[in-house]
C-alpha positions as a LaTeX table, in Angstrom:
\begin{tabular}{lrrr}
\hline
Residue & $x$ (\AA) & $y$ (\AA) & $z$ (\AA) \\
\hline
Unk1 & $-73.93$ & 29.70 & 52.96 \\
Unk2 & $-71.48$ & 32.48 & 52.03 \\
Unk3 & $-73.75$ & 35.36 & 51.80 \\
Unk4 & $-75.35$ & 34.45 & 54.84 \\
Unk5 & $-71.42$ & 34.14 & 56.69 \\
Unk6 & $-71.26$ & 37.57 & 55.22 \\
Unk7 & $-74.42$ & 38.76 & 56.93 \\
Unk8 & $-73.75$ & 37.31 & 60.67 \\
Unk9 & $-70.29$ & 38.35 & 60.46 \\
Unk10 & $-71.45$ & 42.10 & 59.41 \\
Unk11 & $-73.94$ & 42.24 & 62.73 \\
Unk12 & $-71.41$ & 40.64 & 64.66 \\
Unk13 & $-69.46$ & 43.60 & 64.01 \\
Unk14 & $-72.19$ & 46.03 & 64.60 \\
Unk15 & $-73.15$ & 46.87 & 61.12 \\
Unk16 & $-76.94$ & 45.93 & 61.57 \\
Unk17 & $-77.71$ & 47.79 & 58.59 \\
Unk18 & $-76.01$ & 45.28 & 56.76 \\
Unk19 & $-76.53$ & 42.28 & 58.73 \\
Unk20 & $-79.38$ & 39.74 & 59.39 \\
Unk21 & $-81.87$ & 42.12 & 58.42 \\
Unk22 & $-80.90$ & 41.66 & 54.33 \\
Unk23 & $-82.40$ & 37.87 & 54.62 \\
Unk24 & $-85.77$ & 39.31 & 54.07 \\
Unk25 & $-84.50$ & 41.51 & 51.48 \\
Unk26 & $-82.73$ & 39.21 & 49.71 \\
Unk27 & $-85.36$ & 36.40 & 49.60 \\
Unk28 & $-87.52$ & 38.69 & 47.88 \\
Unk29 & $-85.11$ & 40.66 & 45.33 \\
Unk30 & $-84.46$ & 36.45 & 44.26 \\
Unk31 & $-88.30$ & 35.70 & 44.31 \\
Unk32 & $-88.37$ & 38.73 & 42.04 \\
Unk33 & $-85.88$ & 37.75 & 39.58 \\
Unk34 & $-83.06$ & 40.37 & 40.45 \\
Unk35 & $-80.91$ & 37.77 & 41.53 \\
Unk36 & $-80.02$ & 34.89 & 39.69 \\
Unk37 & $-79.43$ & 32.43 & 42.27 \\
Unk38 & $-77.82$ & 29.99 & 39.81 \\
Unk39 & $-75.60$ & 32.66 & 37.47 \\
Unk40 & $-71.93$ & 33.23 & 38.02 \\
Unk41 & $-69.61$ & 36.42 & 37.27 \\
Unk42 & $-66.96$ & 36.15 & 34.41 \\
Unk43 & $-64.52$ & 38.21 & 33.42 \\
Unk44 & $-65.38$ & 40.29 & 30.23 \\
Unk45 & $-62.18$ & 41.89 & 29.46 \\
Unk46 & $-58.51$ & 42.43 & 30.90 \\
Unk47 & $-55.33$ & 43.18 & 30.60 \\
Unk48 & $-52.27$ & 41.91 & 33.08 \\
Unk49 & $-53.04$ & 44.50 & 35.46 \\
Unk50 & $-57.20$ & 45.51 & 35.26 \\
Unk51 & $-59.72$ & 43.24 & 34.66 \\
Unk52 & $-63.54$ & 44.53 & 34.11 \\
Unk53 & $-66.00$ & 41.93 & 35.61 \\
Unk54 & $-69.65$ & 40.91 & 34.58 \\
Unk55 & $-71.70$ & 40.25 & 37.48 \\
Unk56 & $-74.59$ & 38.26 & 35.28 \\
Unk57 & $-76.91$ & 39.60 & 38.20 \\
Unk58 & $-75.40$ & 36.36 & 40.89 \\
Unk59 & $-75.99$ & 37.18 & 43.95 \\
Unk60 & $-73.70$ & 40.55 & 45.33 \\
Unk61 & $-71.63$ & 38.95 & 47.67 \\
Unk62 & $-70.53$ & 36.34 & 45.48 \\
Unk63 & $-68.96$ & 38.86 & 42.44 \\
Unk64 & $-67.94$ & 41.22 & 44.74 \\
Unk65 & $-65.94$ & 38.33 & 46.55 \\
Unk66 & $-64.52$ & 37.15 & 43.03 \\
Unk67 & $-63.84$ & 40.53 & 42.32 \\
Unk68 & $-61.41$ & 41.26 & 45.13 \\
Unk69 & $-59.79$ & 37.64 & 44.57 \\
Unk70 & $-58.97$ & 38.58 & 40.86 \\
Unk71 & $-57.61$ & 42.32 & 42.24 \\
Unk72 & $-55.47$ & 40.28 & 44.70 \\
Unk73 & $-53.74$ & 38.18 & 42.36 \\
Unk74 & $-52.61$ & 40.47 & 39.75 \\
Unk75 & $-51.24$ & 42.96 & 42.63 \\
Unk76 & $-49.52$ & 39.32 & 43.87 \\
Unk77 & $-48.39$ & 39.38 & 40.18 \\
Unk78 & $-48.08$ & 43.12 & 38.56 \\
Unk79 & $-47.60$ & 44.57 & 42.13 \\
Unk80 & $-51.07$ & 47.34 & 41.47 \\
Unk81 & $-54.23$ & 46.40 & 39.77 \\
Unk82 & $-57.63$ & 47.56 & 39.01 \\
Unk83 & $-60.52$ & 45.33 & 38.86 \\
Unk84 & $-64.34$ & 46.76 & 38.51 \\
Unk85 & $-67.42$ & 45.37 & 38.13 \\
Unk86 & $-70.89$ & 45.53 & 36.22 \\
Unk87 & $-74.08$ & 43.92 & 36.35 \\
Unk88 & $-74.06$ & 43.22 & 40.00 \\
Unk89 & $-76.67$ & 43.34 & 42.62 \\
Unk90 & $-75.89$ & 44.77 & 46.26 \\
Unk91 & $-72.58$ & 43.48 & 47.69 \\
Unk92 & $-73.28$ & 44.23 & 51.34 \\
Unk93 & $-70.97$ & 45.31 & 54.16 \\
Unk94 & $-67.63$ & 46.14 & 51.56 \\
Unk95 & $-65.52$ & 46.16 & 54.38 \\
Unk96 & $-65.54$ & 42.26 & 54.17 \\
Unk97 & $-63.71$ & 42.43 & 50.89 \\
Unk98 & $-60.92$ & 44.91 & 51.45 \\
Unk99 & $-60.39$ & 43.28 & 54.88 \\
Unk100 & $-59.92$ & 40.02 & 53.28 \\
Unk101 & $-58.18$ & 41.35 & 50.92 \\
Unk102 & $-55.42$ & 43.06 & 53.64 \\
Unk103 & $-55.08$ & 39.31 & 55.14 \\
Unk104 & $-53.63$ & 38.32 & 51.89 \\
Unk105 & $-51.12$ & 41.01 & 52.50 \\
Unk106 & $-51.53$ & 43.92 & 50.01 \\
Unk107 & $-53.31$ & 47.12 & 50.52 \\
Unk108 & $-56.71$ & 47.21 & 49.52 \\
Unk109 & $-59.03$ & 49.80 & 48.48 \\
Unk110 & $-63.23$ & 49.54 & 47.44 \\
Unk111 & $-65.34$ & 52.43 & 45.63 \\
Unk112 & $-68.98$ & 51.20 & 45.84 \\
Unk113 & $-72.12$ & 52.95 & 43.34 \\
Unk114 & $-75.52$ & 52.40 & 45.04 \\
Unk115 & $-78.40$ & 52.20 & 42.47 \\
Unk116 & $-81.19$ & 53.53 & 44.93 \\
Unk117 & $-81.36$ & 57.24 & 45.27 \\
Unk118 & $-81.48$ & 58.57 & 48.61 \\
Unk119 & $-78.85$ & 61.10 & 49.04 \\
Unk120 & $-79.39$ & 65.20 & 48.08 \\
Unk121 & $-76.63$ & 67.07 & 46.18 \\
Unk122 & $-74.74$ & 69.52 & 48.80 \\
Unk123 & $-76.88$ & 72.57 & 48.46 \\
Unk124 & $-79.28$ & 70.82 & 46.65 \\
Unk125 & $-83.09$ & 69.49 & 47.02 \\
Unk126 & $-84.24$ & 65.84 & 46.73 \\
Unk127 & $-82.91$ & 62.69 & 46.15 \\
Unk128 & $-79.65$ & 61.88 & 43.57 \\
Unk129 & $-76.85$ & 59.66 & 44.81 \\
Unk130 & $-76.95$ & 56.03 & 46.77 \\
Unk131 & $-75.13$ & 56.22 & 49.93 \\
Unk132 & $-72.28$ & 55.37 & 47.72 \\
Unk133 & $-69.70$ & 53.70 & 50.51 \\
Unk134 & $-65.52$ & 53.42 & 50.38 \\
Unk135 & $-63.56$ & 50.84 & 52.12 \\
Unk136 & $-59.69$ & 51.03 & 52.84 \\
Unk137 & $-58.05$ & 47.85 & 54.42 \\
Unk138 & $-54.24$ & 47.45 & 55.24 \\
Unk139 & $-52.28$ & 44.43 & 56.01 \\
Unk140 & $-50.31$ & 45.03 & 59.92 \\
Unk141 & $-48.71$ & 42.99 & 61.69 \\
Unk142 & $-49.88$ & 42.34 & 66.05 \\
Unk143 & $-52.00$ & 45.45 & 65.69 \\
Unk144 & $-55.47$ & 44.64 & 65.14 \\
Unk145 & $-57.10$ & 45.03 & 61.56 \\
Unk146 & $-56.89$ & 48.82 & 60.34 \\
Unk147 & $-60.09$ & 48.91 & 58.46 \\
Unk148 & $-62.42$ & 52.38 & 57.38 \\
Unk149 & $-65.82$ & 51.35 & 55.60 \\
Unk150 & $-68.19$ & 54.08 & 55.82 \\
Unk151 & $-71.04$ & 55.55 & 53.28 \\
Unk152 & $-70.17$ & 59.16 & 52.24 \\
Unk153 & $-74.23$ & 60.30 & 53.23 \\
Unk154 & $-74.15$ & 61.00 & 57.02 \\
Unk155 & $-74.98$ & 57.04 & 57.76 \\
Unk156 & $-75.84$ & 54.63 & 55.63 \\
Unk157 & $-79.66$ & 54.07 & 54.71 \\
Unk158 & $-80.38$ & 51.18 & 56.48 \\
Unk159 & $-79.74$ & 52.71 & 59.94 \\
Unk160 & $-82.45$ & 54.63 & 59.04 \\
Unk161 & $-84.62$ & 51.74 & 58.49 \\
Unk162 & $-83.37$ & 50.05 & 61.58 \\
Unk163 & $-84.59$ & 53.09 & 63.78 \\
Unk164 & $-88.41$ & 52.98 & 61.82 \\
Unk165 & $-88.17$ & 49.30 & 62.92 \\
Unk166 & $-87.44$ & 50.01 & 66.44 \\
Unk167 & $-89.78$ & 52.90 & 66.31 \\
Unk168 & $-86.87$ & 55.13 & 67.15 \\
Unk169 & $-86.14$ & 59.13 & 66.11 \\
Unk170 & $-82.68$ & 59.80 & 64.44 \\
Unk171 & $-80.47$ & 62.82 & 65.05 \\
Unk172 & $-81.90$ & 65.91 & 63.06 \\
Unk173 & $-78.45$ & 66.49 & 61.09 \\
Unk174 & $-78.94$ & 62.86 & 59.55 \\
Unk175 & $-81.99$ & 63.80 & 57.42 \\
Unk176 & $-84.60$ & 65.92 & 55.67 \\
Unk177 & $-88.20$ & 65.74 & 54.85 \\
Unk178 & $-90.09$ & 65.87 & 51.75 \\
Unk179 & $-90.14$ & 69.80 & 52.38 \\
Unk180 & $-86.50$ & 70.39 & 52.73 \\
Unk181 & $-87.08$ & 70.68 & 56.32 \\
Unk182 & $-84.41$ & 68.61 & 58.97 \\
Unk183 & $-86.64$ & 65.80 & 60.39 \\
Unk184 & $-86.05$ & 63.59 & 63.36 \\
Unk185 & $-88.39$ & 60.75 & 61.62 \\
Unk186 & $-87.56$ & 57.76 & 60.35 \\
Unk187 & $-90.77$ & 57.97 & 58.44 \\
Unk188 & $-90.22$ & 60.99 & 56.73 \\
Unk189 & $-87.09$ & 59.88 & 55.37 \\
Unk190 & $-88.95$ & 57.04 & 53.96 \\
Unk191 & $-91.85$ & 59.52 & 52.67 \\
Unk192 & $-90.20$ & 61.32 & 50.24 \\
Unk193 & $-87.71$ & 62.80 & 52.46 \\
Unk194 & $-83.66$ & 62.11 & 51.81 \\
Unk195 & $-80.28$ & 61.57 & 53.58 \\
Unk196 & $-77.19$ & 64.60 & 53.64 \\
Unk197 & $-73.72$ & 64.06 & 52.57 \\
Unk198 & $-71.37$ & 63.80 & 55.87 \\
Unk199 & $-68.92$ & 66.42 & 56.12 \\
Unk200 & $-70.92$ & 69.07 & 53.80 \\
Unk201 & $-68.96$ & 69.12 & 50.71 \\
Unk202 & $-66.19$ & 67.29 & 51.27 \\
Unk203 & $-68.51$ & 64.23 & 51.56 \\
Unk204 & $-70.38$ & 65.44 & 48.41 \\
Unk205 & $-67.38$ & 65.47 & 46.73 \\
Unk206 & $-66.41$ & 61.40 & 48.19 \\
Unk207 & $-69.81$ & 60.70 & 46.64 \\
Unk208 & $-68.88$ & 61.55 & 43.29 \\
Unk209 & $-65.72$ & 59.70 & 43.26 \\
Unk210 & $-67.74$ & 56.80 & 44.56 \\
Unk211 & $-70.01$ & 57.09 & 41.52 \\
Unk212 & $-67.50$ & 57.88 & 39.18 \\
Unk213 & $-64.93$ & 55.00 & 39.74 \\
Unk214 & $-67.55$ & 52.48 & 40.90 \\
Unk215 & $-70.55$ & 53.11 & 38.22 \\
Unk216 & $-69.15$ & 55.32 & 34.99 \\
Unk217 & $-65.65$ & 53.93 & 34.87 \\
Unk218 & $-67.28$ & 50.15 & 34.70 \\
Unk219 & $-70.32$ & 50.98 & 32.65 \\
Unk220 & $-73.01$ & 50.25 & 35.67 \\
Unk221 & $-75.91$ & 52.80 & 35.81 \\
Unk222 & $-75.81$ & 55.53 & 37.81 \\
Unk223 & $-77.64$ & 56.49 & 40.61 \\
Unk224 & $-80.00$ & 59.50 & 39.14 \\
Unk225 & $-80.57$ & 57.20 & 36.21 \\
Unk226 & $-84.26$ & 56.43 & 35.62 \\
Unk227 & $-84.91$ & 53.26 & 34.34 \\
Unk228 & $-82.30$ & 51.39 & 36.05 \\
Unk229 & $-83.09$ & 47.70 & 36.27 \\
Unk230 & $-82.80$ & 45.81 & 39.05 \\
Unk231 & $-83.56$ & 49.23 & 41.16 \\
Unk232 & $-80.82$ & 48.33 & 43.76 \\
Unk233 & $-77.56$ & 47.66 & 42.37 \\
Unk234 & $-73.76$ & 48.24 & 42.65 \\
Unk235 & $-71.16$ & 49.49 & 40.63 \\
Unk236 & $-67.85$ & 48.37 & 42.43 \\
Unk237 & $-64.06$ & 49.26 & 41.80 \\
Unk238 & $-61.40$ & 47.61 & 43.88 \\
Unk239 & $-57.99$ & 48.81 & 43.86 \\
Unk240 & $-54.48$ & 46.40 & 45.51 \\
Unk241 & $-51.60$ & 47.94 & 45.67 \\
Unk242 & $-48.72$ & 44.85 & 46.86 \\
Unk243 & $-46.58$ & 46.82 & 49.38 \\
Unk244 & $-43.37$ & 44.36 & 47.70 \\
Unk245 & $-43.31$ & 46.73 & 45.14 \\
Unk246 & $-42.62$ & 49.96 & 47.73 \\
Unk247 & $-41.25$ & 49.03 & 51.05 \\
Unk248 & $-41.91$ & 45.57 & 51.29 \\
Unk249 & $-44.73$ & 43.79 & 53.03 \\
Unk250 & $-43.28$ & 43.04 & 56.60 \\
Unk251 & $-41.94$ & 46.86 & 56.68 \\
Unk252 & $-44.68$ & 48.09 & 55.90 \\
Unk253 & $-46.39$ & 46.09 & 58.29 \\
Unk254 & $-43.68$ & 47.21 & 61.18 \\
Unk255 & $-44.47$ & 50.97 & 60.16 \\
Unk256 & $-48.12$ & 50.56 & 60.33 \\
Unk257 & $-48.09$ & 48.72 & 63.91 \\
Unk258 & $-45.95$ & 51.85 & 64.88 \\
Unk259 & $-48.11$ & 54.62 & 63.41 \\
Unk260 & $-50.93$ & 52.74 & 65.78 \\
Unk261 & $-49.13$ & 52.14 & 68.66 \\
Unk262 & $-48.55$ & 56.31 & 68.21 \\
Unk263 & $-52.12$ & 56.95 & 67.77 \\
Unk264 & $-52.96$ & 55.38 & 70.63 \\
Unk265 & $-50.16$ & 56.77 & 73.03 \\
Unk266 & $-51.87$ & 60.24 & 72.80 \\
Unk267 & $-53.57$ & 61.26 & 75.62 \\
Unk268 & $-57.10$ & 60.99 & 75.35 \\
Unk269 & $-59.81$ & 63.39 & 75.81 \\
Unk270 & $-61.74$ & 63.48 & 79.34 \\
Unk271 & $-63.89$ & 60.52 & 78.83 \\
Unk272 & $-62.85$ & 59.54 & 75.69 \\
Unk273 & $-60.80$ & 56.86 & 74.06 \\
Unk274 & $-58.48$ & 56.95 & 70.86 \\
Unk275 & $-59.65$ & 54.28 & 68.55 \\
Unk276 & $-57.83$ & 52.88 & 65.51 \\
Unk277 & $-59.72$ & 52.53 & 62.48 \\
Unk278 & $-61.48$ & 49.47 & 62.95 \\
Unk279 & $-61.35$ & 48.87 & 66.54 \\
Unk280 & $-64.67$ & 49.54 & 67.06 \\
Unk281 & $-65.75$ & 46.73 & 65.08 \\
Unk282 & $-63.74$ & 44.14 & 66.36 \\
Unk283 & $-64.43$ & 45.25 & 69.91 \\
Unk284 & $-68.57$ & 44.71 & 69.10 \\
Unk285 & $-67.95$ & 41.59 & 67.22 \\
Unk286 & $-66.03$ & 39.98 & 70.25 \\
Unk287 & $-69.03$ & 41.64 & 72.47 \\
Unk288 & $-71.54$ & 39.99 & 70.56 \\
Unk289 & $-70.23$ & 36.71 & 70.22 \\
Unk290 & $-70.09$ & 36.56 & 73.96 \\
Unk291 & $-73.62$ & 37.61 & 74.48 \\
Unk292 & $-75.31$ & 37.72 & 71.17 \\
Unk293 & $-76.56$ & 39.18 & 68.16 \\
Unk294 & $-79.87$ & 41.71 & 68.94 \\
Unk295 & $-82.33$ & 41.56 & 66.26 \\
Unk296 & $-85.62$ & 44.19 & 66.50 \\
Unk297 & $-88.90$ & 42.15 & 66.69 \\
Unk298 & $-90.28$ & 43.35 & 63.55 \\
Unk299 & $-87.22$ & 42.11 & 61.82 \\
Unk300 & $-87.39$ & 39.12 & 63.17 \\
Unk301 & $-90.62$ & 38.78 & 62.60 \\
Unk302 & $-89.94$ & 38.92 & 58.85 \\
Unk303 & $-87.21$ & 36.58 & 59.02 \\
Unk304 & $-89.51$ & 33.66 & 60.42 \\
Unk305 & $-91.81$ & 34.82 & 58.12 \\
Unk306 & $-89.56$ & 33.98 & 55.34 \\
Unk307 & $-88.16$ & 31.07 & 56.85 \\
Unk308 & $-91.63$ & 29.27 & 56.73 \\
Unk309 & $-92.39$ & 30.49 & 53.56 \\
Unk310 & $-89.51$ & 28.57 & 52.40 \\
Unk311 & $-89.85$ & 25.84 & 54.90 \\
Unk312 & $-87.23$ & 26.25 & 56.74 \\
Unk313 & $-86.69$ & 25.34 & 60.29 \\
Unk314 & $-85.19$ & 28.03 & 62.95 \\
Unk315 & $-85.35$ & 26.16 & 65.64 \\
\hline
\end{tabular}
């Protein structure tokens, strides 16, 4: 019931790429023994401000969300703390965490390590990182949620594979093919072909801090390594910092509501808006509860699929 919360509530907000579509590849990463439905993560070591957790291969969602609960509590106690995490399968949209985590009132701050190659070196040819996200949450007060979540390749993979399911082309900048060439196909990706770093090498350099902090610094594989087993995993690192032990949390929720309110009192561009961090999402998920969450028909397909494979009714 959780993971599946977790993967409404990440289309809701427009993250499709992390949404509904992961029923189908979840079902299948449990019928293939990658996720033990039935294990639980424990803490391995700690000390009173870090904690290192074992994932025992549970399902993502649920470590990542134990994770962030032990990272809250010893900011709530030791004002900073450190928690990472090993063994653990895909976590999904990490903004859930770190914005969960900002509703407890501390600052809150996710490195992710994707086990599937699909991102080249800057200046380089072929596959080597994941798509290796970061997440930054921040408690405010009436201002809505200031949240960034964003994979450090130019999107994340599975916008890719929504466009091959819609039959769609991407932008040319996104991608290149087997050849090194920039490619506008979906397929191509998928065929050999690999993602770019956003930003050149600034986001080449986001992607090793990503891999560093979420995969070596907890002892997960990295993602060039060979023989990792299950083939998609994640190294995570989640960082709270408790704003009592600087400014205090209601100032620092004041100063954040005015840094906003400041942001958005600049005159836009012609036809533009100025968005908070964050907005965006809030503003879809509100949009689609109203009218809906829109699923491709070969997704769905899949998902009904499923469903009657495991006799379940979705009617």
């Amino acid at each position: 019931e959780f993971i599946a919360e977790l993967l409404v509530e990440a289309s809701l907000m427009g993250h499709d790429s992390h949404g509904v579509r992961y029923y189908v590849t979840y079902s299948d990463r449990i019928k293939e023994g990658h996720i033990k439905v039935g294990a639980e993560p424990e803490i391995s070591q700690e000390t009173e401000n870090t904690a290192l957790v074992d994932g025992n291969w549970a399902p993502g969602q649920v470590t990542a969300q134990y994770l962030m609960e032990v990272a809250v509590e010893k900011a709530r106690q030791g004002m900073v703390s450190a928690v990472g995490a090993f063994k653990c399968n895909h976590i999904g949209r990490i903004g859930y965490y770190t914005d969960w985590a900002a509703k407890q009132g501390v600052i809150a701050l996710m490195f992710v390590n994707v086990g599937t190659p699909s991102v080249a070196v800057h200046g380089g040819l072929g596959m080597f990182f994941g798509t290796n996200p970061l997440s930054v949450a921040v408690p405010t007060g009436e201002a809505k949620p200031f949240l960034t979540d964003y994979a450090t390749s130019m999107v994340a993979s599975g916008k890719v594979s929504i466009a091959r399911e819609k039959h769609e082309k991407i932008p040319l900048h996104w991608a290149k093919d087997k050849d090194g060439n920039p490619t506008d196909d979906p397929l191509a990706v998928r065929d050999g072909g690999w993602l770019l770093p956003f930003g050149s090498y600034k986001g080449y350099c986001l992607q090793f801090v990503s891999e560093l902090l979420g995969a070596v610094l907890t002892g997960s594989r990295t993602g060039p390594d060979p023989d990792r087993i299950p083939p998609s995993t994640n190294g995570v690192l989640a960082i709270a910092i408790n704003p009592e032990a600087f400014v205090g949390l209601e100032q620092f929720r004041q100063g954040a509501d005015k840094l906003f309110a400041q942001a958005k009192a600049v005159e836009p561009e012609p036809g533009s808006r100025v968005l908070i961090p964050g907005e965006p999402e809030w503003e879809t998920k509100e949009k689609r509860m109203r009218e809906g969450i829109p699923i491709p028909e070969e997704t769905w397909e899949d998902i009904v699929k499923i469903s009657k494979e495991l006799g379940l009714d979705l009617d």
